[in-house]
C-alpha positions, 0 to 999 in steps of 0.5 A, a space after each residue: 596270236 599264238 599262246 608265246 608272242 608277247 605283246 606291249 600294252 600301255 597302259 594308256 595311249 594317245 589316238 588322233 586322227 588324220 583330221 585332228 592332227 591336221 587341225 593343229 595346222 590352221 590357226 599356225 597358218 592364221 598367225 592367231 596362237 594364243 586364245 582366240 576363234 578355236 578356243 571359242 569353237 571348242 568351247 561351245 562344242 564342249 557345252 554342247 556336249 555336256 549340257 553346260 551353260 558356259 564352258 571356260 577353257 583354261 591351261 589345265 584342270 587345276 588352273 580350273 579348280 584355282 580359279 574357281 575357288 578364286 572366283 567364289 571367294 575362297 581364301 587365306 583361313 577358309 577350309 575345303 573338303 577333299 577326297 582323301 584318294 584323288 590325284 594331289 590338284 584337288 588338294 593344292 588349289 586349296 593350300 595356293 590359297 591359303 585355305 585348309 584341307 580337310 581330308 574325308 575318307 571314300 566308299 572303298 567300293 566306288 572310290 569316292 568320297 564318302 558322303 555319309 562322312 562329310 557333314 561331321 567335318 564340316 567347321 564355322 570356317 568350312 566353304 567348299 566341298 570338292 567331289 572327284 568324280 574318280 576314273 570316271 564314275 559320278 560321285 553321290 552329287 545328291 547328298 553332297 549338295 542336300 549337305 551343301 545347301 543345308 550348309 551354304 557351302 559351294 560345290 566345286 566338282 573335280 571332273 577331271 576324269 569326267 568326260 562323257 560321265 552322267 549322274 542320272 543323265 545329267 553330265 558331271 560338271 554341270 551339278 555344282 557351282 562349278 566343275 572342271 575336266 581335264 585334258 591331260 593325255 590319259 583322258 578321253 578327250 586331249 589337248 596335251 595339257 588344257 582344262 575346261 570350267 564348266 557353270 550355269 552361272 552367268 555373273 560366275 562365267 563372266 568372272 572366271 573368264 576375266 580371273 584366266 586372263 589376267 582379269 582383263 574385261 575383254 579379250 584380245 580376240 574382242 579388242 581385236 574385232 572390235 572398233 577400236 583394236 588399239 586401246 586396252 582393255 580394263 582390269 576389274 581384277 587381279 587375274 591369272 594368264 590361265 588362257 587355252 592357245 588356239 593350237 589346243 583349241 583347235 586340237 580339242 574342238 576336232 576331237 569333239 566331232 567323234 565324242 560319243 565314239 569315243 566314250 562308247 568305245 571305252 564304254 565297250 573295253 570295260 564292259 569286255 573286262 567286267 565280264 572276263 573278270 566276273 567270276 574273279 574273287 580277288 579282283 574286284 572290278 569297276 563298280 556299276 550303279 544304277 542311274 550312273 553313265 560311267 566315262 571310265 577315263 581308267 579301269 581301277 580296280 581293287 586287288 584282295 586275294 584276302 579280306 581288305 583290313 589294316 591288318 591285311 593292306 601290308 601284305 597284300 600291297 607287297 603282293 600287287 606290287 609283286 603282281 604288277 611287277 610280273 605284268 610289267 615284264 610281260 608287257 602289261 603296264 598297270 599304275 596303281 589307281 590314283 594315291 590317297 593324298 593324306 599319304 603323301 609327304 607334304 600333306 602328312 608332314 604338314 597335317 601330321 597324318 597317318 595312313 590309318 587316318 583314313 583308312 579306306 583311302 588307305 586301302 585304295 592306295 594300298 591295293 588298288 590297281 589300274 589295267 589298261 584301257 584307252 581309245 584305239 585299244 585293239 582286241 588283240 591287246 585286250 585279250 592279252 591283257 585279260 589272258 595275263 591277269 587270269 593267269 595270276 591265282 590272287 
């Protein structure tokens, strides 16, 4: 590649195989769509993978978070902890229930949250902790739930990114009451849209299975291999429709057959990118921390060609901006990393915010800034990438 051609590099792109793509085509030929014999293979694959007794696919993450608070008990007047920097779900599946957010602020250098400050908000009517295991990284499960158990709070963890993540070699999602991933395309593993609960709680499995599907006490699947197809099932609850088809079933449960590929592909771009960046003073790259197996659903990063203070977040949020302007019109896409949700205008409005409130949240809104990075990625593109952040002075 000379020194002039150009290149366009997403900042995420979708890759399946022939196999994967023609996956989709079996349960069309079957004439059995809705959640079935597929969804059920990927799910056991998925706790195959991760380690977890039960896996529960559902329509989305979101729909994963929702019902697991639904399934614990949560609602109108009890209040749940959330990362203040996290994409919106993890605060709305609060507010659908009629609960509170209670915002607590990250560690700027992991962008998760801070743990040293959650047990000050915790109130008489607090129920939950919701840690985001962001971009990939694990969250200090440890201390959030010595917190929760000295508390008797339930931890519902937003694994959204958390494909392939291990917290001293126990996969995200299997650390809490409940955790729940996403497969939305940007992440490792994709079913268009879908999610996945994960527990090891046998009575909690049993309801969430019900609460995703209309709270019927058996599926259509087992009525329909069952003796007597033709009478429904019993409703013990007032559920959700929240079911996986078996087109994303089939879809995700191919793709489990290269998972570990798949992770130690992304693991290998960041690491090409932590060391191209290391002598980089004005980008701080992904954090690495012992004991922590990182899935890097995304490569955040941290931009501060000076200091990183209230004072300083204007100027050097105009000054990414600027940045990734410039990158955008040489073909590089970047995003900022996620958004710090107290920022945003139903949360600020309705809690009467302000960005300083938060202030590390704040900054990570402010200043931070995703490079891409995704399965199939070439060399190619990522020397191009690492040739065109270089050449910016911070």
């Amino acid at each position: 590649m000379s020194a002039t051609t150009k290149l366009n590099v997403p900042i995420a792109r979708t890759s399946l195989t022939d196999d994967e793509i023609q996956s989709v085509l079996e349960p069309l030929r079957s004439g059995w769509l809705v959640q079935g014999p597929k969804v059920r293979e990927f799910e056991e694959k998925w706790s195959a993978f991760t380690g977890s007794k039960h896996s529960i696919a559902v329509t989305s993450c979101t729909t994963g978070l929702h019902l697991s608070l639904a399934a614990l008990g949560f609602g109108p007047g009890d209040e749940a902890i959330v990362p203040a920097f996290t994409w919106i779900a993890t605060a709305n599946v609060v507010e659908h229930l009629g609960g509170k957010v209670v915002f607590c602020d990250i560690d700027l250098d992991t962008f998760n949250i801070d743990p040293d400050k959650i047990e000050a908000l915790i109130t008489p009517r607090t129920r939950a902790i919701l840690p985001v295991h962001l971009f990939g990284l694990p969250a200090d499960m440890q201390q959030i739930n010595e917190i929760a158990r000295k508390h008797n709070l339930w931890v519902i963890e937003d694994a959204a990114c958390g494909f392939g993540s291990r917290y001293h070699g126990q996969h995200v999602g299997t650390l809490g009451h409940t955790g729940s991933f996403s497969f939305h395309p940007r992440k490792a593993i994709t079913t268009g849209e879908g999610g996945m609960i994960t527990t090891q709680d046998d009575a909690l499995a049993e309801k969430l299975r019900r609460l995703r599907d209309h709270g019927a006490a058996m599926t259509d699947l087992q009525r329909h291999l069952g003796a007597r197809p033709y009478l429904l099932a019993d409703h013990p609850d007032a559920g959700y429709n929240q079911r996986m088809t078996d087109l994303q079933g089939a879809l995700g449960a191919q793709q489990m057959n290269r998972a570990k590929q798949i992770i130690e592909e992304r693991q290998r771009l960041a690491r090409i990118y932590d060391d191209a960046f290391a002598d980089l003073e004005w980008l701080r790259t992904t954090a690495r921390i012992a004991g922590l197996e990182h899935g890097y659903q995304s490569y955040a990063c941290l931009f501060k060609p000076e200091p990183v203070t209230l004072e300083s977040i204007p100027r050097i949020n105009q000054a990414r901006n600027e940045w990734m302007d410039h990158l955008q019109q040489v073909g590089v896409s970047t995003r900022p990393a996620t958004h710090a949700v107290h920022m945003l205008s139903y949360y600020r409005k309705k809690y009467d915010l302000q960005p300083a409130d938060f202030p590390n949240a704040y900054a990570a809104n402010d200043c931070s800034i995703s490079l891409p990075l995704f399965h199939g990625m070439t060399e190619a593109e990522q020397n191009y990438v690492i040739q065109k952040v270089r050449e910016n002075k911070g």
